[in-house]
C-alpha positions in Angstrom: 110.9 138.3 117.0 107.4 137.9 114.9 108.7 139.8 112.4 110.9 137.0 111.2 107.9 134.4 111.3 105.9 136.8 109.1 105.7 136.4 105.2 107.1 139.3 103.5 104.3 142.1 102.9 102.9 141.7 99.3 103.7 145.5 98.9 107.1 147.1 99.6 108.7 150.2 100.6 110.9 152.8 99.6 112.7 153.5 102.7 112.9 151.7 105.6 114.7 152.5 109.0 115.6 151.0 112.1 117.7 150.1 115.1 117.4 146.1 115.0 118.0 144.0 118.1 122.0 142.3 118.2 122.3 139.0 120.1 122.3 135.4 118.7 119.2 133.7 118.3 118.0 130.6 118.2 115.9 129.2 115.3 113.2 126.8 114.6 114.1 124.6 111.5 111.8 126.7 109.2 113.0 129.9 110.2 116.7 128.9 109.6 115.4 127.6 106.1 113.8 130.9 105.7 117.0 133.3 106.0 119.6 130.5 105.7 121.3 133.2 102.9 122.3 135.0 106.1 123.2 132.9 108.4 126.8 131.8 108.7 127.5 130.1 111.6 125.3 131.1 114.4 122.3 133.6 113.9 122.8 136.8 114.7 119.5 138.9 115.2 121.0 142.2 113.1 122.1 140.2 110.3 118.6 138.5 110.6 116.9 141.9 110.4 119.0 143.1 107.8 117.7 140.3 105.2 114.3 141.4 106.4 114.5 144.6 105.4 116.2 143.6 102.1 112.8 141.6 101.5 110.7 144.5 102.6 112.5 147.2 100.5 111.9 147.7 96.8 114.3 147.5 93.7 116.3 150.9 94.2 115.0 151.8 98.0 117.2 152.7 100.7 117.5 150.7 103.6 119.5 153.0 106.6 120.0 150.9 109.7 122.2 151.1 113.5 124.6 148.6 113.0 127.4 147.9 115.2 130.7 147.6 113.5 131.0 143.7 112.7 128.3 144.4 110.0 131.1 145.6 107.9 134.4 144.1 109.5 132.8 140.8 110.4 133.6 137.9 108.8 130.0 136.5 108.9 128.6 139.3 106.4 131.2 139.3 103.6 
C-alpha cells in the first residue's frame, strides 16, 4: 500500500475509479496521523482508500468506488 505513504498529487482529478483492497491494516505512527479522520477503531484498507481518493479528487469530482456494504451500514463510516 505506497499509495497511502505518497503525498497527495499537486494536481487533481475529476473522476476517479476503483476497486480498493478490504482487510485491516496495520499502520506506522505517521501514516495513522496522516488519515486519522478515517480511522475509527482499527484501519480498514477501503475506508483508507476512500480518504485517498477524497484527497485526489477535485471540488465537485466524482469519486465511484466497489465497496462492500459496511461502507454504508457500518458503524465505522458514519
Amino acid at each position: 500500500c505506497d499509495s497511502l505513504r505518497r503525498s497527495p498529487p499537486k494536481d487533481r482529478f475529476d473522476l476517479v475509479i476503483g476497486n480498493p483492497p478490504y482487510g485491516r491494516a496495520k499502520l506506522d505512527a505517521e501514516t495513522r496521523e496522516r488519515y486519522k479522520r478515517s480511522l475509527y477503531g482499527h484501519a480498514n484498507l477501503y475506508g483508507l482508500f476512500t480518504d485517498l481518493a477524497l484527497r485526489h479528487t477535485k471540488p465537485g469530482g466524482v469519486i465511484a468506488y466497489v465497496t462492500p456494504t459496511s461502507f454504508l451500514a457500518g458503524v465505522y463510516f458514519k
